[in-house]
Backbone as ProteinMPNN parsed JSONL, in Angstrom:
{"seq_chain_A": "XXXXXXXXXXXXXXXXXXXXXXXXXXXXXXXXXXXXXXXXXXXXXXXXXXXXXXXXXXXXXXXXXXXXXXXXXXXXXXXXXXXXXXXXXXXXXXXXXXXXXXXXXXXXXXXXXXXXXXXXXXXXXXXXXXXXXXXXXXXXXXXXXXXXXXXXXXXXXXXXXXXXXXXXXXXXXXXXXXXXXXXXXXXXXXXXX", "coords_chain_A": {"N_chain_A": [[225.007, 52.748, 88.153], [224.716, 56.222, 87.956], [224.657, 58.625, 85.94], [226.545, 61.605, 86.51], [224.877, 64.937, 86.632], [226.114, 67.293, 84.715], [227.126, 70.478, 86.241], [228.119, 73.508, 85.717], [228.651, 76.841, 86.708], [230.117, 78.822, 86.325], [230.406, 81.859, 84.493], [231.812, 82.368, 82.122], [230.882, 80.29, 80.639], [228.334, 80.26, 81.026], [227.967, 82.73, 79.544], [228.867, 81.446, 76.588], [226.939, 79.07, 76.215], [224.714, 80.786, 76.129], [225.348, 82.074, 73.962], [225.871, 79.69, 71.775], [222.986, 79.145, 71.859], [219.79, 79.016, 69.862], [218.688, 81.519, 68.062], [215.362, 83.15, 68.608], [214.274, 85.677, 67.799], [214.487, 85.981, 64.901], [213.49, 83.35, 63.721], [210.868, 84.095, 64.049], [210.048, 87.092, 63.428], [210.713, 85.966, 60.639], [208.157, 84.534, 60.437], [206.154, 85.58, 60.695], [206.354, 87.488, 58.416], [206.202, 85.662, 56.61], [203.581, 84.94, 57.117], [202.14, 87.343, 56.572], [202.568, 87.766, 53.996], [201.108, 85.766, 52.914], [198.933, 86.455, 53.87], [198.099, 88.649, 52.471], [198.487, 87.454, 49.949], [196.128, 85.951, 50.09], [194.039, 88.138, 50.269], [194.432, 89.322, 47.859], [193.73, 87.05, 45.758], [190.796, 87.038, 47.053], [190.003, 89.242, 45.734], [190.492, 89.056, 43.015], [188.866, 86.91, 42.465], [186.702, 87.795, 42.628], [186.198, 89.882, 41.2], [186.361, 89.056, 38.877], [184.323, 86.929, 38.708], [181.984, 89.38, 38.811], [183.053, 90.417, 36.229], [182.964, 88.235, 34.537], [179.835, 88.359, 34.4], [179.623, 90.916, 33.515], [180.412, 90.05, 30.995], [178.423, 88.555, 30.068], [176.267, 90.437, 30.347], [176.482, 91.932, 27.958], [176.928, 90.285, 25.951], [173.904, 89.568, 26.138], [172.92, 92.084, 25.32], [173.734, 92.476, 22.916], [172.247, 91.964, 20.876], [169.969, 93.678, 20.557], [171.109, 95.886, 20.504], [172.492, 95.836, 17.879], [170.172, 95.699, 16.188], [168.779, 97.728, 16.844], [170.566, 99.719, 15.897], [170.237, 99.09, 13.204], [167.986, 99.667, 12.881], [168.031, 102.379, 13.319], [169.038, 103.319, 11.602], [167.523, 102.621, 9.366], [165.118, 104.153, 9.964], [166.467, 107.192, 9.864], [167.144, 106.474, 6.843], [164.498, 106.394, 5.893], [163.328, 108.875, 6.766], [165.114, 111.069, 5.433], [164.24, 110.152, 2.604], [161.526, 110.983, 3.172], [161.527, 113.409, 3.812], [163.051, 114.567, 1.025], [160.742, 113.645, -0.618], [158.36, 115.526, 1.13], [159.79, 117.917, -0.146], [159.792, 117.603, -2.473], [156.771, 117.881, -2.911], [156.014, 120.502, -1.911], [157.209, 122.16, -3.825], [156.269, 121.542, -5.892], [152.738, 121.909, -8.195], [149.754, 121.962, -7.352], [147.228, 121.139, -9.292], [144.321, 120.473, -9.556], [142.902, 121.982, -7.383], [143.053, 124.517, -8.192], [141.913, 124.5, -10.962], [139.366, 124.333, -10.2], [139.339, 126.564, -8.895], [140.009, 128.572, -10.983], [137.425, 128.325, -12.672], [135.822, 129.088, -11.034], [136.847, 131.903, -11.009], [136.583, 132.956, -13.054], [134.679, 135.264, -15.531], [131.373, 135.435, -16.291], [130.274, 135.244, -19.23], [132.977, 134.826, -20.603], [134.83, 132.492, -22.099], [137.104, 129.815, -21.609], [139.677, 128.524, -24.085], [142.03, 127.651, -24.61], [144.323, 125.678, -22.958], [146.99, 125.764, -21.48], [149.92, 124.374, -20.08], [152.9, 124.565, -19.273], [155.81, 122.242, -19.004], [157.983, 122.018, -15.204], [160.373, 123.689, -14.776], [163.026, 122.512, -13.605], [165.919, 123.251, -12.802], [165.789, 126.056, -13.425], [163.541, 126.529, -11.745], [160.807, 127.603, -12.88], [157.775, 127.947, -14.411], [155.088, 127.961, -16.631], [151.914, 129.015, -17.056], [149.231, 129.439, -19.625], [146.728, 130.724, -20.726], [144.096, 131.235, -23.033], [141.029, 132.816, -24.3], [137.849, 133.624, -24.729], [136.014, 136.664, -24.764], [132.791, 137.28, -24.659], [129.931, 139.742, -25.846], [128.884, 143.323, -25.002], [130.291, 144.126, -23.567], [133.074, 143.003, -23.298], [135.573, 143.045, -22.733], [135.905, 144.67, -20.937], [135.039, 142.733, -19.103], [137.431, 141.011, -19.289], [139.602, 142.087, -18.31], [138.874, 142.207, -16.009], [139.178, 139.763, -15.221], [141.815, 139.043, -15.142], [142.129, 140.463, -13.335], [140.949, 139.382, -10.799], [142.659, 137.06, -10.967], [144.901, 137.894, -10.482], [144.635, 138.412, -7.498], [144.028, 136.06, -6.577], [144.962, 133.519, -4.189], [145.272, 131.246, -5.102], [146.451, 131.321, -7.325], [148.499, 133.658, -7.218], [150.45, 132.333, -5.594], [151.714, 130.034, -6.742], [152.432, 131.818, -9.197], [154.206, 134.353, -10.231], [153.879, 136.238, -11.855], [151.101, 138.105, -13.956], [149.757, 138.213, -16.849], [148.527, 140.186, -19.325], [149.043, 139.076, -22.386], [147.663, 139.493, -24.833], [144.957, 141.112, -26.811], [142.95, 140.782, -28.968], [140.369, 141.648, -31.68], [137.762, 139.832, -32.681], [135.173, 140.159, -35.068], [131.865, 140.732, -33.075], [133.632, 139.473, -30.571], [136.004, 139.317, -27.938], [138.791, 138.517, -28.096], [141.995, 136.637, -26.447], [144.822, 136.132, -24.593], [146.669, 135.108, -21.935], [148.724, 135.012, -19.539], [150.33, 133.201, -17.166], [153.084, 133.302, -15.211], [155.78, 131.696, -13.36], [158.325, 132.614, -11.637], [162.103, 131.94, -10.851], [162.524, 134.131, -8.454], [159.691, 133.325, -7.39], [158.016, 132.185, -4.468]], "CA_chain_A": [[225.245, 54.052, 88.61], [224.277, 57.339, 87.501], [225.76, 59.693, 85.353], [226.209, 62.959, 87.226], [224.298, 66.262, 85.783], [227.15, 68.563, 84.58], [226.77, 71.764, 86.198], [229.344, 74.967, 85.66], [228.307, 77.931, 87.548], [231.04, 80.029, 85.45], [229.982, 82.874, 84.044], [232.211, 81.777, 80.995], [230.055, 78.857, 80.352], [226.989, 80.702, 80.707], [228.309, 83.498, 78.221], [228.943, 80.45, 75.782], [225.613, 78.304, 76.42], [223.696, 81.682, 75.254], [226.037, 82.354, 72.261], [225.521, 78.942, 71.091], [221.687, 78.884, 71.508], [219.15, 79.404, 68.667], [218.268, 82.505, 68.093], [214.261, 83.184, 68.556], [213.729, 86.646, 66.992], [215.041, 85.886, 63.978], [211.947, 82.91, 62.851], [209.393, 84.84, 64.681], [210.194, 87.812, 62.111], [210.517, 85.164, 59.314], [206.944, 83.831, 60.577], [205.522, 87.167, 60.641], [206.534, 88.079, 57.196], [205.234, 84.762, 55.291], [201.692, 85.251, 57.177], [201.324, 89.003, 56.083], [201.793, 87.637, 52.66], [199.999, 84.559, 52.658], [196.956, 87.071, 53.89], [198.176, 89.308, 51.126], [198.332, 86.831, 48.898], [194.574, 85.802, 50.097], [193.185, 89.442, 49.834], [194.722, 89.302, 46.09], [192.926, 86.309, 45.004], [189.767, 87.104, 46.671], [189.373, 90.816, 44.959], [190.803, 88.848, 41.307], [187.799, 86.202, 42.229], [185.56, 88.95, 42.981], [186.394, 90.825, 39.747], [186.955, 87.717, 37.454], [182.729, 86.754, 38.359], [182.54, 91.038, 38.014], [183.483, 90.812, 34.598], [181.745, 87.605, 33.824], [178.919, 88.913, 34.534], [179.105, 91.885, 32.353], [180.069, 89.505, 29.907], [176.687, 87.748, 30.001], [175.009, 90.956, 30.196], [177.433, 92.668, 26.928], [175.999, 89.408, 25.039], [172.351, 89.56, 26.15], [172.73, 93.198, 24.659], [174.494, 92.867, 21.478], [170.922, 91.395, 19.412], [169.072, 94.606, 20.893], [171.865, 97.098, 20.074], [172.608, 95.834, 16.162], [168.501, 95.868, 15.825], [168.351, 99.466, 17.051], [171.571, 100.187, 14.862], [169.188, 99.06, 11.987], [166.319, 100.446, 12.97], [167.696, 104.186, 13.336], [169.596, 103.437, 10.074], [166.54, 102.301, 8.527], [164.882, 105.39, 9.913], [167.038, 108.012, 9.008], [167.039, 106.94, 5.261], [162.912, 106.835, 5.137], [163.233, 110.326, 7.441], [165.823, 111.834, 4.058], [162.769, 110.518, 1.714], [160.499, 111.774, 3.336], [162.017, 114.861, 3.613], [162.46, 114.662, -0.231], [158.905, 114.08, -1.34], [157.805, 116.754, 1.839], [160.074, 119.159, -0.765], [159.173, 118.107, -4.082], [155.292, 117.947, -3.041], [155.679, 121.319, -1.566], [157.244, 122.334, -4.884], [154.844, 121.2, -7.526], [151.62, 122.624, -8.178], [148.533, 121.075, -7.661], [146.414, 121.301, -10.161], [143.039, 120.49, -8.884], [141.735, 123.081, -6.966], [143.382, 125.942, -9.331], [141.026, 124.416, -11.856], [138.199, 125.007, -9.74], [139.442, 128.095, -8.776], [139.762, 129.06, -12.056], [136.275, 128.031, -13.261], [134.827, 130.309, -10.219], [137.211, 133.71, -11.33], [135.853, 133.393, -15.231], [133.157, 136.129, -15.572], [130.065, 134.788, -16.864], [130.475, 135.647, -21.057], [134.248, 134.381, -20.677], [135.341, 131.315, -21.612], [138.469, 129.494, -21.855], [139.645, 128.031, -25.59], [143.079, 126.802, -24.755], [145.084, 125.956, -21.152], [149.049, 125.36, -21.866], [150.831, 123.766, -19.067], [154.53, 124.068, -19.956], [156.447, 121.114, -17.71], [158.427, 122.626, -14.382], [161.794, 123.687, -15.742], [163.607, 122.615, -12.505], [166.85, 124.183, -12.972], [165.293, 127.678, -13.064], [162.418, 127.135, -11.075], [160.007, 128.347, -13.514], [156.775, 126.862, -14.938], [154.004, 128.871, -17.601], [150.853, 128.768, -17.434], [148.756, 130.007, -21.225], [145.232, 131.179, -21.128], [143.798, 131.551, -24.063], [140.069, 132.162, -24.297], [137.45, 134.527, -25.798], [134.658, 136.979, -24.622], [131.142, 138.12, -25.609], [129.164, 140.894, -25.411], [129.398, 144.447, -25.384], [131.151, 144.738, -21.946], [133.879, 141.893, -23.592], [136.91, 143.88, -22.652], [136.038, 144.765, -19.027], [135.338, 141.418, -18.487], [138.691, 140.363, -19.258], [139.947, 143.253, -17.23], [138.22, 142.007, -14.638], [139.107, 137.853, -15.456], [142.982, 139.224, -15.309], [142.054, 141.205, -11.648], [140.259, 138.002, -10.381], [143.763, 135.952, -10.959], [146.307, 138.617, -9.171], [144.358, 138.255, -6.28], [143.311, 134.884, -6.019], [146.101, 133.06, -3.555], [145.939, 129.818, -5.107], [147.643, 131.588, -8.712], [149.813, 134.191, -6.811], [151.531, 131.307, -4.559], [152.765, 129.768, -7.232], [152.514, 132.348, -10.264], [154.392, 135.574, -9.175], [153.259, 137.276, -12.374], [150.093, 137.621, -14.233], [150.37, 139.453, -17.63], [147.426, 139.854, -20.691], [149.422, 138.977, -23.523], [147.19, 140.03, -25.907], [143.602, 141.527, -26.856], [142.434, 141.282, -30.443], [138.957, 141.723, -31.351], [137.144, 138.814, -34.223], [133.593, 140.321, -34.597], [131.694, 141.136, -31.044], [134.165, 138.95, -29.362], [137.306, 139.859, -27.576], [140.582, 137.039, -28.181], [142.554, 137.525, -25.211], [145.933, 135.074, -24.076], [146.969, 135.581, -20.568], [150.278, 134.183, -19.497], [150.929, 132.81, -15.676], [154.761, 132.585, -15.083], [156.321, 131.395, -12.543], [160.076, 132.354, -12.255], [163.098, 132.026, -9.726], [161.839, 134.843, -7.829], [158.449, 133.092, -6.477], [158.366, 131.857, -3.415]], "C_chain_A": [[224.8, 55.081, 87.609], [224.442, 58.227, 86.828], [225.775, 60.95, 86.113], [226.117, 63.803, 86.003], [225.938, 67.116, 85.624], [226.909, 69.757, 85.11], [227.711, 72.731, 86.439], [227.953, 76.172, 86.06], [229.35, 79.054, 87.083], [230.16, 80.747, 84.406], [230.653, 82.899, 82.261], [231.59, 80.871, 80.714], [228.262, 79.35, 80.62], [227.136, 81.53, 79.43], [228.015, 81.935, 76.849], [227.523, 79.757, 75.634], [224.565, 79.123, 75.635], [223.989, 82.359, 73.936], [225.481, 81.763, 71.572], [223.841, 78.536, 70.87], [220.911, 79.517, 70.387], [218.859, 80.516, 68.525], [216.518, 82.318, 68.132], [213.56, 84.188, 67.763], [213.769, 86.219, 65.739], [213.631, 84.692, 63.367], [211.094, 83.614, 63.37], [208.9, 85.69, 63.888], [209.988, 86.848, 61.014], [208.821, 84.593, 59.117], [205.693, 84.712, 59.97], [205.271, 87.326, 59.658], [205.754, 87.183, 55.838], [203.891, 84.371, 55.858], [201.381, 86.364, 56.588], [201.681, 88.717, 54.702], [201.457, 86.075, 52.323], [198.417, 85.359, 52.653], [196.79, 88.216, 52.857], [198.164, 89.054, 49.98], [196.288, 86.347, 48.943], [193.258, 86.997, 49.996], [193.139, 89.464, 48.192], [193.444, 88.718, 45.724], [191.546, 86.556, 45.478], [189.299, 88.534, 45.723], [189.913, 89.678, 43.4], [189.611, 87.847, 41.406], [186.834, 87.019, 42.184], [185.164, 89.321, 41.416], [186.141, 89.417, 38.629], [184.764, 87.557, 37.659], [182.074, 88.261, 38.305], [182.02, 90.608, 36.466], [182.776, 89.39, 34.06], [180.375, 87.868, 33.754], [178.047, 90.196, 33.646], [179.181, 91.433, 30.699], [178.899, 89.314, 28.86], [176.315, 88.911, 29.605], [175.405, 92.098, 28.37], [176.615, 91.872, 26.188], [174.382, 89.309, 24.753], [172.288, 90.846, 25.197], [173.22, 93.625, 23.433], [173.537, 92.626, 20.401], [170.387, 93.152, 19.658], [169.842, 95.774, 20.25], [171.921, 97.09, 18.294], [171.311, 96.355, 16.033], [167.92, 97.121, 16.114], [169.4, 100.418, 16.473], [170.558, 99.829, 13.425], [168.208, 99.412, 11.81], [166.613, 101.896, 12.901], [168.551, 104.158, 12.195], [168.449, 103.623, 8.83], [165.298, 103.897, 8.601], [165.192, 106.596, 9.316], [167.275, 107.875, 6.983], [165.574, 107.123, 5.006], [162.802, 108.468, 5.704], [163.856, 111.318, 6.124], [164.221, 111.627, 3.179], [161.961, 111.081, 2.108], [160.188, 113.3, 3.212], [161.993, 115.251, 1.739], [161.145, 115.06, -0.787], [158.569, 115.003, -0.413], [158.261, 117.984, 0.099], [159.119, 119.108, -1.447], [157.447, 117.967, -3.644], [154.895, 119.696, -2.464], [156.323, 122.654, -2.942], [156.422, 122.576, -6.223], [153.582, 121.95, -7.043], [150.68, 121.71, -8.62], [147.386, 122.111, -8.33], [144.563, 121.306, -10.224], [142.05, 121.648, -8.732], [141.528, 124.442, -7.715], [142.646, 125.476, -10.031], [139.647, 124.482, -11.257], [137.932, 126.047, -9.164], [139.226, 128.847, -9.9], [138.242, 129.442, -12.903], [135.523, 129.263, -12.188], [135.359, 131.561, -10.768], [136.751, 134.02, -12.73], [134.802, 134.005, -15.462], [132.298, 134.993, -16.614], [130.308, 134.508, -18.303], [131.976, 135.665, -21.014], [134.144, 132.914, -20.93], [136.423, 130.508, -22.023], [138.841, 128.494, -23.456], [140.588, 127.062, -25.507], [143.675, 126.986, -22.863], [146.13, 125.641, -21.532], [149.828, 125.384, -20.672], [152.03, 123.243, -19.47], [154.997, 123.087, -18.312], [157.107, 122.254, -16.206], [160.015, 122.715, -15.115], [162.344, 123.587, -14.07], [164.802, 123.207, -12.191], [166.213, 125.913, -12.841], [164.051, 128.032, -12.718], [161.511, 127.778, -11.4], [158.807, 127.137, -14.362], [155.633, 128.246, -15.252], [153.128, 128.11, -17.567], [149.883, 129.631, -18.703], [147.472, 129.914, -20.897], [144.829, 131.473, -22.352], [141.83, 131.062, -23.942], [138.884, 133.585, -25.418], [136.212, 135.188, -24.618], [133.788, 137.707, -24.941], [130.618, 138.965, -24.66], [130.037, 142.351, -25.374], [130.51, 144.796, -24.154], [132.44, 143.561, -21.936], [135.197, 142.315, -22.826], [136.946, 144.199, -20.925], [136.014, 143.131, -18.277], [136.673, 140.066, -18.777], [139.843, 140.79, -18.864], [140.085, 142.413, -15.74], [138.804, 140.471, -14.112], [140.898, 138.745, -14.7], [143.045, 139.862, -13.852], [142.173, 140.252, -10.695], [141.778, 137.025, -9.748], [145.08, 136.28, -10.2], [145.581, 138.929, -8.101], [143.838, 137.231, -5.44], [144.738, 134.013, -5.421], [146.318, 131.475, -4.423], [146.984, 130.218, -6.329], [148.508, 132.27, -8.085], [150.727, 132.847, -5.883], [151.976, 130.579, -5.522], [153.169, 130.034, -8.672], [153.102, 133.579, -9.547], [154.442, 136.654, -10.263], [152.05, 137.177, -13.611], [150.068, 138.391, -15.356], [148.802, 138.92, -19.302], [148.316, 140.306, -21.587], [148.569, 139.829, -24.896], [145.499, 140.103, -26.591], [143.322, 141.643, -27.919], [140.983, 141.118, -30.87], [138.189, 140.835, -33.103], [135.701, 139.3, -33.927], [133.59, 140.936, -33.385], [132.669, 140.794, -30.248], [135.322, 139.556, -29.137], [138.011, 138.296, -27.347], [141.022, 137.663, -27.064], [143.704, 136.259, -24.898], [147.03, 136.34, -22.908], [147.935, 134.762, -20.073], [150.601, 134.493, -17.986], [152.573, 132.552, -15.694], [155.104, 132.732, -13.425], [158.209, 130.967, -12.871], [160.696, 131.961, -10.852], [162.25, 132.582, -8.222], [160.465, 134.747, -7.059], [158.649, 132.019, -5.38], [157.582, 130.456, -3.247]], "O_chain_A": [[224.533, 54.73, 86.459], [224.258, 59.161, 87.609], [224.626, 61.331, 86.34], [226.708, 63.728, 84.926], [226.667, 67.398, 86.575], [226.276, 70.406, 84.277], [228.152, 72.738, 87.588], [226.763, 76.216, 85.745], [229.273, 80.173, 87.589], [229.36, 80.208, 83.642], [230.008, 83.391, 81.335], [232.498, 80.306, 80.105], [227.256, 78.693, 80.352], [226.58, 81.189, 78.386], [226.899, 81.656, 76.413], [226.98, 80.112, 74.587], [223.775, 78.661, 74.812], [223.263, 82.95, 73.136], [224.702, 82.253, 70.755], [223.45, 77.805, 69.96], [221.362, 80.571, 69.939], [218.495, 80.67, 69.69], [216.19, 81.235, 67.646], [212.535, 83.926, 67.134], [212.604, 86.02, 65.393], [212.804, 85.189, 62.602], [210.174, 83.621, 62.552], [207.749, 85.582, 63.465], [208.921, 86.989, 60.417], [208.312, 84.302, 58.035], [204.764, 84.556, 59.177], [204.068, 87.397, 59.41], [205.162, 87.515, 54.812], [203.137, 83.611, 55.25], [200.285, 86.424, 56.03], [201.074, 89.476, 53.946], [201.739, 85.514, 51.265], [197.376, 85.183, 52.02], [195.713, 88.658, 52.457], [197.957, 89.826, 49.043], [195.471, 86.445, 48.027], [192.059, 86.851, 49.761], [192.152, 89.582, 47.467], [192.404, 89.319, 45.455], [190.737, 86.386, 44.566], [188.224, 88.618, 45.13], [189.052, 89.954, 42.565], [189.094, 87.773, 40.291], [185.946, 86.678, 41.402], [184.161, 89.092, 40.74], [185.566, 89.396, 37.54], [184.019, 88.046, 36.809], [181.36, 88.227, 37.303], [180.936, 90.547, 35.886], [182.003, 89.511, 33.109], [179.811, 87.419, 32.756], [176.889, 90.435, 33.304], [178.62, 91.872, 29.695], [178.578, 89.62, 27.712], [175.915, 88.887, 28.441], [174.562, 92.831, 27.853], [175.613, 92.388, 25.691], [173.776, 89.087, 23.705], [171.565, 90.691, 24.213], [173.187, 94.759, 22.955], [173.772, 92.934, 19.232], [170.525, 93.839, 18.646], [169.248, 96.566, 19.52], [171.533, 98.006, 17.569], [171.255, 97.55, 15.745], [166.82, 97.523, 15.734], [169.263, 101.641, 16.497], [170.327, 100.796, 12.699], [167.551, 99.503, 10.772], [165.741, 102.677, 12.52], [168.797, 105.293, 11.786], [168.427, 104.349, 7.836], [164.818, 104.497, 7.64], [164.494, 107.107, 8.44], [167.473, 108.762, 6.152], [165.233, 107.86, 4.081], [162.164, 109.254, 5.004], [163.164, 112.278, 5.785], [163.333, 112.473, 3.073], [161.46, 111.905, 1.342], [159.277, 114.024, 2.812], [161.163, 116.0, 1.224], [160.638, 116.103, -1.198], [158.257, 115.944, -1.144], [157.431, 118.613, -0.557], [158.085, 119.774, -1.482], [156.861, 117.988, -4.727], [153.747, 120.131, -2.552], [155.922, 123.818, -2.95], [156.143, 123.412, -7.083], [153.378, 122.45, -5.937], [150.608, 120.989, -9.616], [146.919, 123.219, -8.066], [143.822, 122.058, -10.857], [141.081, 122.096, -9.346], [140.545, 125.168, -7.868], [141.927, 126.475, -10.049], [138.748, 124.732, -12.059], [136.831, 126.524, -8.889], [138.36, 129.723, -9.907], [137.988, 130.463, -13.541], [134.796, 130.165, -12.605], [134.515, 132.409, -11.058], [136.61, 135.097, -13.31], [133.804, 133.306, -15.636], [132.633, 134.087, -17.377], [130.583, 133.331, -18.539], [132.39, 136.727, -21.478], [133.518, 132.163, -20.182], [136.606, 130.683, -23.228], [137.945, 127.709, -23.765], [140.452, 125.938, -25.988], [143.543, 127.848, -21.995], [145.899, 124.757, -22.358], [150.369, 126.426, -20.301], [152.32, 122.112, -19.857], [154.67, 123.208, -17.131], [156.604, 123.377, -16.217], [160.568, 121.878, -15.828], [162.089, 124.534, -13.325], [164.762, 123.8, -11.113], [166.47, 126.683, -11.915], [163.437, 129.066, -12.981], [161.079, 128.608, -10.599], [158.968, 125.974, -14.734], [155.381, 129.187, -14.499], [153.152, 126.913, -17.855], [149.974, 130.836, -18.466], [147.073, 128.756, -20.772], [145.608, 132.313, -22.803], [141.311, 129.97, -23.71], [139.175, 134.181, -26.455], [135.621, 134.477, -23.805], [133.974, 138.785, -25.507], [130.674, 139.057, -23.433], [131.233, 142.554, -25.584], [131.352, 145.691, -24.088], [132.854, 143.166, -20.846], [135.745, 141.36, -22.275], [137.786, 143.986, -20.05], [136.652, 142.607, -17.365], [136.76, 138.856, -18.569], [140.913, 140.188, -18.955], [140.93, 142.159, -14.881], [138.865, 140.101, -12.94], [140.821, 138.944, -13.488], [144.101, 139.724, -13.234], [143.112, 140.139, -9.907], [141.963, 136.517, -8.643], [145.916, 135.587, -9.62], [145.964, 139.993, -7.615], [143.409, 137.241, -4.287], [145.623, 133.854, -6.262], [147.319, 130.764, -4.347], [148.087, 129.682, -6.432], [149.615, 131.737, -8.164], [151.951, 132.968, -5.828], [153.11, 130.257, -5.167], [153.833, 129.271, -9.372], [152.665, 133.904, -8.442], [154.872, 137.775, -9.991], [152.067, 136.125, -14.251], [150.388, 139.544, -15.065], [148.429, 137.898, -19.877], [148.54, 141.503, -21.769], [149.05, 140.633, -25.695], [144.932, 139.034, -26.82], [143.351, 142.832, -28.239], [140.388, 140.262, -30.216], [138.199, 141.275, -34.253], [135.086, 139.016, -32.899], [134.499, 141.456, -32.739], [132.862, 141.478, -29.243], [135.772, 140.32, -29.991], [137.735, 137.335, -26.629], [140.706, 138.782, -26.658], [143.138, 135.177, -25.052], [147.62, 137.42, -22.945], [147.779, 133.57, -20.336], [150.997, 135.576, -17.555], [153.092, 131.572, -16.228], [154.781, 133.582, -12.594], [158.912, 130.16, -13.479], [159.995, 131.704, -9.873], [161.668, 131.956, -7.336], [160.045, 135.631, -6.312], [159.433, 131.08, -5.518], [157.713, 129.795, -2.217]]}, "name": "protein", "num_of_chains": 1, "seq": "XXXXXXXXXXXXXXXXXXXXXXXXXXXXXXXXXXXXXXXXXXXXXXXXXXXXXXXXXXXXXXXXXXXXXXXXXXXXXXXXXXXXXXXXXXXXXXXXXXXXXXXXXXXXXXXXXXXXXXXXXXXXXXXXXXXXXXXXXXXXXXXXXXXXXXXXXXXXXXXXXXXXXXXXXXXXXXXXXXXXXXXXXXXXXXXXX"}
């Protein structure tokens, strides 16, 4: 025989039946909540995978660039100190006085019946920017005196002695016989440019 189906048709026994049943909202919400962070947890890791080969990447390229960067840190190091020397010697060569052409300048401003006895090249006094030049020479004939007039004209207008003599001065005129003695004194002080 059969067991008979139980069936209540009371409204008390339905109340009860749906008390005691499972609830459904209740995991559906719970389901809900650990997918939206499982896919929150899977957005995470792909942006930290993303980033993580990102940043290896700049690794690599930080390393490829660290020989090139030192080597152009030494190179504009190495620059800048020959750029200071250079600058240096530019001064001191724009300083000093070349000697050269003033001696073939010289030889052209010397009247004819002039000629030079002594040259006196005192050193550069660098502290006060000053440096003498000493003529000393003699000349003949009756016109001795103009032509050392004239030698002393010659030299305050010739650019290579004013640029770096800024005064030109005849020391002194004494007369041995026909000839005229004569010492002519180049200075160069502070004051020349």
């Amino acid at each position: 025989m059969h067991p008979l189906i139980e069936i209540n048709l009371s409204e008390e026994f339905e109340r009860l039946r749906k008390k005691n049943m499972p609830r459904k909202q209740v995991p559906a919400a719970l389901g809900i909540a650990i997918a939206v962070t499982i896919a929150s947890l899977a957005v995470f890791y792909t942006f930290v995978y993303i980033q993580t080969g990102e940043l290896s990447r700049t690794k690599s390229q930080l390393s490829a660039l660290s020989k090139p960067l030192s080597d152009a840190i030494a190179y504009q190091a190495r620059y800048d100190s020959l750029r200071t020397r250079a600058s240096a010697l530019d001064s001191w060569h724009a300083a000093r006085t070349v000697w050269a052409a003033r001696w073939l300048q010289l030889a052209r401003l010397t009247p004819e019946f002039v000629y030079l006895t002594e040259v006196l090249v005192t050193p550069v006094d660098a502290q006060a920017n000053s440096q003498r030049l000493l003529l000393r020479g003699k000349a003949f004939g009756t016109a001795g005196e103009s032509d050392v007039l004239r030698f002393v004209d010659n030299l305050k207008r010739a650019p290579q002695f004013t640029s770096c003599f800024n005064s030109v001065t005849l020391a002194a005129v004494t007369s041995e016989g026909s000839e005229k003695v004569f010492t002519l004194e180049l200075q160069r002080s502070a004051a020349a440019p």
